[in-house]
KEBA-130903 format. One record per residue: residue in three letters; residue number from 0; x, y, z of N, C-alpha, C in turn. Coordinates in steps of 0.02 Angstrom, whole numbers. Example, Ala and Ser with C-alpha at 12.3 -4.5 7.8 and 13.67 -1.06 7.14 Angstrom:
2
- resn,resi,n_east,n_north,n_up,ca_east,ca_north,ca_up,c_east,c_north,c_up
- Ala,0,660,-284,390,615,-225,390,660,-165,390
- Ser,1,642,-112,354,684,-53,357,645,2,394
END
This chain:
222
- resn,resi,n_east,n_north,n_up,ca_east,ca_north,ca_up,c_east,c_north,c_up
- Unk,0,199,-301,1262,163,-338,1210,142,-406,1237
- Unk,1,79,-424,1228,52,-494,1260,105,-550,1223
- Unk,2,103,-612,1249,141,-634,1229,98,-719,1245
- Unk,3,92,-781,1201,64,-828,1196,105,-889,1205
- Unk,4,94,-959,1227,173,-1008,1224,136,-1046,1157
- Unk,5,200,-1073,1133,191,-1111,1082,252,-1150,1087
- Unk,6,224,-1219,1067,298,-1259,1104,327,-1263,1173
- Unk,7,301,-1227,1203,334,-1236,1268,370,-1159,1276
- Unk,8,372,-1104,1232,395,-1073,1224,355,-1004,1250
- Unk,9,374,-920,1258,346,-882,1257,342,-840,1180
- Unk,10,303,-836,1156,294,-810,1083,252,-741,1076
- Unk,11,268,-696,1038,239,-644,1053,187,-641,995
- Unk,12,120,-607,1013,61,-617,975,75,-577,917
- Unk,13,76,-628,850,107,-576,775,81,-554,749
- Unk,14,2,-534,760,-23,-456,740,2,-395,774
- Unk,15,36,-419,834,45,-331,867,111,-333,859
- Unk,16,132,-387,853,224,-392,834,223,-336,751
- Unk,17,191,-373,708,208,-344,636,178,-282,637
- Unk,18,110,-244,670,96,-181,666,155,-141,694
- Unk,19,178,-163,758,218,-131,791,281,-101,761
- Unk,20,321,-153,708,361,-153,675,343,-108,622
- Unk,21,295,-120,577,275,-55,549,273,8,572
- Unk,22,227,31,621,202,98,625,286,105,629
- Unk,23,343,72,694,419,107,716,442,127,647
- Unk,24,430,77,582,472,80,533,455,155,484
- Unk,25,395,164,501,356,212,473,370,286,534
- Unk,26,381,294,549,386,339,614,472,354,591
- Unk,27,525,313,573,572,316,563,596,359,502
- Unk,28,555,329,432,529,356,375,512,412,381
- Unk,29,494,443,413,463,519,436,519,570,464
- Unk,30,526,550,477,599,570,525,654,590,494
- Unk,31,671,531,443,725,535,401,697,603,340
- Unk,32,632,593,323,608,638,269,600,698,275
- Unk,33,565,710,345,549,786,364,551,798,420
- Unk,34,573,752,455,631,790,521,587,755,577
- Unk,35,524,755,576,468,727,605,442,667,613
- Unk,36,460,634,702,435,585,711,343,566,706
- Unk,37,318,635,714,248,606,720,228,678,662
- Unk,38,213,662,606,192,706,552,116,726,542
- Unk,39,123,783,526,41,781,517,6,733,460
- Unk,40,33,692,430,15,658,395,72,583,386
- Unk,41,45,520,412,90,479,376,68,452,335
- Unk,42,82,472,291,87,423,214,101,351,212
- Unk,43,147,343,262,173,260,242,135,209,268
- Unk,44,128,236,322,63,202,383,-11,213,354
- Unk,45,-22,237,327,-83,276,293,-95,212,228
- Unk,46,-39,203,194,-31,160,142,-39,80,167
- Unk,47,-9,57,211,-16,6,237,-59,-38,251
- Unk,48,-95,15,295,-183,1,336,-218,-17,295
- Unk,49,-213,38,216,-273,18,156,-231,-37,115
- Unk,50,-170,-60,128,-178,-123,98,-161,-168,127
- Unk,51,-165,-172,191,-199,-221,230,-265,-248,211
- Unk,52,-311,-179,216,-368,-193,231,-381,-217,148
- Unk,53,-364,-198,89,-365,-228,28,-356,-313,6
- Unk,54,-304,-302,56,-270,-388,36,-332,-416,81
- Unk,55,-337,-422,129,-369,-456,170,-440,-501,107
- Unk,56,-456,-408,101,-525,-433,55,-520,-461,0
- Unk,57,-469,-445,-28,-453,-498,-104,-446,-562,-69
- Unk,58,-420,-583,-34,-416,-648,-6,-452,-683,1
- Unk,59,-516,-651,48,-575,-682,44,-601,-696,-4
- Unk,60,-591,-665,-57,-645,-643,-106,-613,-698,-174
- Unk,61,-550,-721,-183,-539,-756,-234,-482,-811,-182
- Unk,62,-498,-846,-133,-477,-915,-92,-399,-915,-79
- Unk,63,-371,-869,-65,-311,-853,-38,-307,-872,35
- Unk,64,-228,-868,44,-229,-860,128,-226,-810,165
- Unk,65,-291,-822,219,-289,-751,218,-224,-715,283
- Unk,66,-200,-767,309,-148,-747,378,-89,-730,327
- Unk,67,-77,-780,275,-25,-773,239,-5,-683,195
- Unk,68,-81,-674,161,-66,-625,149,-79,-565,209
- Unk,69,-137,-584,265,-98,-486,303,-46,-494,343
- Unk,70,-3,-543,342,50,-525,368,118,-505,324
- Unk,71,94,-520,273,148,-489,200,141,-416,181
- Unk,72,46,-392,193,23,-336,204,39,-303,237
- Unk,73,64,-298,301,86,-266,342,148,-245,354
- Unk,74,197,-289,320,272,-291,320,294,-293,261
- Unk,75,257,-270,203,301,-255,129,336,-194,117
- Unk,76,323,-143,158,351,-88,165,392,-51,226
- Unk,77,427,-141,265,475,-108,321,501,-103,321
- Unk,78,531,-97,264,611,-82,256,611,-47,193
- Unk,79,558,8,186,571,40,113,619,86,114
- Unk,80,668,87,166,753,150,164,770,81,117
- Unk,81,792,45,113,818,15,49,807,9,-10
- Unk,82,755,75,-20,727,60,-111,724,20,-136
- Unk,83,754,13,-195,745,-54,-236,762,-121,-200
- Unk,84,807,-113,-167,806,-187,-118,740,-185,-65
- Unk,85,693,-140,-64,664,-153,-7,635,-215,-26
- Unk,86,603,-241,-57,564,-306,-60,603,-371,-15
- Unk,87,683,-355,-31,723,-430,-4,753,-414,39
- Unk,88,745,-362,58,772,-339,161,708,-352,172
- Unk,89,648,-322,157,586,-341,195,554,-395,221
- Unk,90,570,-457,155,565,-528,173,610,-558,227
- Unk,91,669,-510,239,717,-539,287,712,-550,350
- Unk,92,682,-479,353,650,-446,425,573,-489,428
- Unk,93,560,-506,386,467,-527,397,491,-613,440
- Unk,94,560,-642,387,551,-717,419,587,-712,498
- Unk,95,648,-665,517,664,-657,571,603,-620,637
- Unk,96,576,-591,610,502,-570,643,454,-605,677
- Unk,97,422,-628,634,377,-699,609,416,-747,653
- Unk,98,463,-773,660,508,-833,688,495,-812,762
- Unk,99,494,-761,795,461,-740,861,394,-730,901
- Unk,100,363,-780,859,284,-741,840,256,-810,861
- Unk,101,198,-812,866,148,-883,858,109,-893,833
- Unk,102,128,-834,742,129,-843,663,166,-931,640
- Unk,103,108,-962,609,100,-1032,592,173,-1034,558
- Unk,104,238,-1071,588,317,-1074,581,296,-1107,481
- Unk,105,267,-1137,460,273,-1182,407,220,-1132,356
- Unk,106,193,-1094,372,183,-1026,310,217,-972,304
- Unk,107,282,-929,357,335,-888,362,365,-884,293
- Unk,108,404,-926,238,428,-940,204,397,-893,132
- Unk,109,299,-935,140,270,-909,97,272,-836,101
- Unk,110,252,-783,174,241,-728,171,290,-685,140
- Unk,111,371,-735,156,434,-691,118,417,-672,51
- Unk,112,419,-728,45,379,-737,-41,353,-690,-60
- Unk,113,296,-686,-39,228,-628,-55,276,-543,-67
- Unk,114,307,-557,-18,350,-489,9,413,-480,-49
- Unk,115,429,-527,-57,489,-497,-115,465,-504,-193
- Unk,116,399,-530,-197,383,-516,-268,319,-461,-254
- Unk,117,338,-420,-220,282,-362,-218,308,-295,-267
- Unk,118,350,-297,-278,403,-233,-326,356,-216,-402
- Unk,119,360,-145,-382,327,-133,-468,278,-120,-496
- Unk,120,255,-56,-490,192,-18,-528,169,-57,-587
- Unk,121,193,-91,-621,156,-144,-674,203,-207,-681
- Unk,122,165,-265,-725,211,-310,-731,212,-336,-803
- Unk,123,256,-347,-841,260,-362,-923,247,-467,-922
- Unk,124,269,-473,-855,234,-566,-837,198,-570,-774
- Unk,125,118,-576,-780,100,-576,-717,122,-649,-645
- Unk,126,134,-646,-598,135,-673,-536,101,-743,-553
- Unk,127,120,-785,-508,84,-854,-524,83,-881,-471
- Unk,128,77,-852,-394,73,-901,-320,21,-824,-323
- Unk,129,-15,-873,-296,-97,-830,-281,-98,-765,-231
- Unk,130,-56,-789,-181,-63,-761,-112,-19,-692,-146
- Unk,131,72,-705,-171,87,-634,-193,27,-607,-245
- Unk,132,-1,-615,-292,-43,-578,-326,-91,-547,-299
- Unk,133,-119,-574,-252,-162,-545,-203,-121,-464,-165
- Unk,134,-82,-484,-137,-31,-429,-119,5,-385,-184
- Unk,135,12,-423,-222,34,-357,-282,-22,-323,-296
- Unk,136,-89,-332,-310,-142,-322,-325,-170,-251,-281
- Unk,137,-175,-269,-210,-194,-235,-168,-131,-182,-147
- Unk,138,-81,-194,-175,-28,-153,-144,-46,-77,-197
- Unk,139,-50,-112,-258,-53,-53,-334,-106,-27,-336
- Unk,140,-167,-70,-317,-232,-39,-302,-248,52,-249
- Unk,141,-182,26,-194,-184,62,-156,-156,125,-169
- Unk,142,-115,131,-239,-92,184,-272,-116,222,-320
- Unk,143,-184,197,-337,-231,237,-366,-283,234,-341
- Unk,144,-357,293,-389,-405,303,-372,-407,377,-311
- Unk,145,-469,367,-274,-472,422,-230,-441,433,-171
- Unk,146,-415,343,-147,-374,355,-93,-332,386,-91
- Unk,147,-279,354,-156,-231,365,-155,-219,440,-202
- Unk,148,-266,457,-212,-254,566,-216,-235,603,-155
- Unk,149,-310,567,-97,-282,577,-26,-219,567,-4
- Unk,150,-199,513,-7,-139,481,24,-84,558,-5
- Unk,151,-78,549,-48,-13,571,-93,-34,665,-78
- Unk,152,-92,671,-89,-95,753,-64,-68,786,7
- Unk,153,-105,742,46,-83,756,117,-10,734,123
- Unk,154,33,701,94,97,674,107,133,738,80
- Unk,155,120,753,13,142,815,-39,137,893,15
- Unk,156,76,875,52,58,924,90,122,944,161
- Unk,157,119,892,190,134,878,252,237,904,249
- Unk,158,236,887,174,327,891,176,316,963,110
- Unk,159,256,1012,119,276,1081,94,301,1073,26
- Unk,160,283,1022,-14,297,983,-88,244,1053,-136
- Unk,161,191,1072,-114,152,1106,-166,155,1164,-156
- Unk,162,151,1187,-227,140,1282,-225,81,1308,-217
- Unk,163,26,1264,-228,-49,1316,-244,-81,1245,-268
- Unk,164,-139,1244,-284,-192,1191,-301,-185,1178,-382
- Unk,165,-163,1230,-421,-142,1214,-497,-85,1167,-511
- Unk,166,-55,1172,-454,29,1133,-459,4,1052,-451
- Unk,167,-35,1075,-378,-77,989,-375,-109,971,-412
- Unk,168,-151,996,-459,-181,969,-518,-128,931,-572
- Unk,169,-101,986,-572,-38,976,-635,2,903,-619
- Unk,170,39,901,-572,71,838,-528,48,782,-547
- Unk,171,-31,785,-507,-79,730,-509,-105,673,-575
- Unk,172,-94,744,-639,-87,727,-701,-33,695,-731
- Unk,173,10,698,-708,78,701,-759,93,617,-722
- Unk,174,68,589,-689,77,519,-678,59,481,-748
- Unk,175,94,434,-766,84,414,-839,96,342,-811
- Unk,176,107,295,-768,98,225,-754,9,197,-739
- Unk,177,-22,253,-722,-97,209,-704,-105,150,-758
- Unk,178,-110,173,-800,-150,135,-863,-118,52,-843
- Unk,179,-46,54,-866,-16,-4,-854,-14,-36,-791
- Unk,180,-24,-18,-757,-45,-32,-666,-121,-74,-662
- Unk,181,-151,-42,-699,-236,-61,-704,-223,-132,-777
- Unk,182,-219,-127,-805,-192,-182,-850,-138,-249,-842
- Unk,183,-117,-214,-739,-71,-282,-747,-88,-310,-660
- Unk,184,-163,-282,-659,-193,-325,-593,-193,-404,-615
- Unk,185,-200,-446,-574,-196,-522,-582,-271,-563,-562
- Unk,186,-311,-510,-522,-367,-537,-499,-429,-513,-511
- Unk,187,-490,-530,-538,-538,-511,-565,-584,-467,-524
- Unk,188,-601,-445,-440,-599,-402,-425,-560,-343,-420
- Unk,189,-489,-328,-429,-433,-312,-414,-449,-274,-498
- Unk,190,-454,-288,-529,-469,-282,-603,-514,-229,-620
- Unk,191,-570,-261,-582,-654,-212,-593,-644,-141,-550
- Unk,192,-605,-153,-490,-594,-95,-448,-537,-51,-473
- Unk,193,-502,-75,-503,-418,-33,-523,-451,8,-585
- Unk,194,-504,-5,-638,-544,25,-708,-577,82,-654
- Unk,195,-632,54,-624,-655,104,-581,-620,165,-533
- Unk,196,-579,155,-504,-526,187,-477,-508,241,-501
- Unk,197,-462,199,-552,-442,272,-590,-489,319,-638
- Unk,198,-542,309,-659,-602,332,-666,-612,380,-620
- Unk,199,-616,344,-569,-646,419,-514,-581,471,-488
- Unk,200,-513,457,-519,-458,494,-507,-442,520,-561
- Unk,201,-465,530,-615,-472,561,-677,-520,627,-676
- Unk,202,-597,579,-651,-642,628,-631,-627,691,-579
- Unk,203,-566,671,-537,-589,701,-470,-558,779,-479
- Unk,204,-489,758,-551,-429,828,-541,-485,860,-618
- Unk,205,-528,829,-641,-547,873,-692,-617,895,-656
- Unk,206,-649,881,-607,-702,916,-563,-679,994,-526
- Unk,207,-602,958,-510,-566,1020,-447,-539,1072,-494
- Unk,208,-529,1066,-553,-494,1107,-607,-554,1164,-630
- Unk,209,-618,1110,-616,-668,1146,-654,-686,1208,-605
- Unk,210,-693,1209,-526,-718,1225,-487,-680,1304,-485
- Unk,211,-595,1268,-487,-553,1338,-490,-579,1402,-541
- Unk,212,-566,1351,-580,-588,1410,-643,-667,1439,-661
- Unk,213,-715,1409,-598,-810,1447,-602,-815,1419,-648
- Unk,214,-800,1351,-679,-829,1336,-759,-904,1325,-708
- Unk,215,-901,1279,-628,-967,1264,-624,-1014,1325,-610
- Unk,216,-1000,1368,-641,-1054,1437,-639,-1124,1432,-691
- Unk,217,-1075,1395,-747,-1118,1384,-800,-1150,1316,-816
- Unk,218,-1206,1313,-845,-1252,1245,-851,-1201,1223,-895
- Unk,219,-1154,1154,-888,-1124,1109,-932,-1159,1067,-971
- Unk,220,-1215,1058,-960,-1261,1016,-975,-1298,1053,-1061
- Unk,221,-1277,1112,-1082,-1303,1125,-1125,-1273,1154,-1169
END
């Protein structure tokens, strides 16, 4: 891994430090789940990338930071073997990480931050430091809509989870958090895209339902 001085020091460059740490952590995750270091599908790594690439753009898009949040992006889910603690092992590992890096030493603190208030398909009090909302935002975003049918099919797929394409319909349905997920974005793009989203993930299992059953044989239209 290239490595940069800072201080007088050798520091290792903390975009390839925190990917690195991901994909291992994610590769590990796999392993533990279905026996498989390199899966035909990773889900976790799969999840990541798009909310990377999410946060990044909320950032831009409503005056966040943007180093602050993809490096919270990248490391909110490295330590998800701790379930419910993952948020505050993750921040642990992000400031011990980060502390090796020639990631700006006097924003580290914030990214923990970002990282341990990331917990939680909805929220009953929304977030109030910009940068985590940005990251809660893009993290939940990334759990609905069309991606995330992909994401979750091929994962469902990959660990032999489905019986037949009715089961995946059925599954797909029986999620009952969207609504409150889309109602507890914090950011006004994050907002317009989470309505839309699940819109087109509503549409998508009542298109594939239709197809099974030849309804599209007949003109719907009349």
């Amino acid at each position: 891994m290239a490595k940069v001085k800072k201080n007088g020091e050798q520091k290792k460059e903390w975009r390839k430090a925190v990917k690195s740490a991901m994909l291992k952590a994610t590769e590990q995750e796999s392993k533990d789940r279905l026996g498989d270091v390199e899966p035909s599908f990773n889900y976790r790594w799969e999840h990541v990338v798009s909310v990377v690439k999410l946060s990044t753009k909320l950032a831009r898009l409503t005056g966040a930071d943007v180093e602050v949040v993809e490096a919270a992006a990248w490391l909110h889910d490295v330590r998800k073997e701790a379930r419910g603690d993952h948020p505050k092992e993750g921040a642990k590992l992000a400031r011990k990480l980060l502390a090796q890096t020639d990631f700006p030493s006097a924003k580290i603190e914030h990214v923990a931050k970002c990282i341990e208030q990331h917990m939680g398909l909805w929220r009953d009090k929304p977030l109030t430091d910009l940068e985590s909302m940005v990251l809660w935002d893009a993290d939940k975003l990334a759990k609905i809509g069309l991606t995330a049918a992909f994401h979750w099919t091929g994962s469902a797929l990959a660990g032999s989870k489905l019986r037949d394409m009715n089961d995946l319909i059925e599954r797909a349905r029986s999620v009952d958090w969207h609504r409150k997920t889309v109602a507890s974005m914090h950011t006004k793009p994050a907002r317009r895209a989470a309505k839309a989203r699940l819109k087109a993930y509503n549409a998508l299992w009542h298109e594939l339902e239709a197809e099974l059953k030849g309804d599209d044989l007949f003109n719907r239209n009349k």
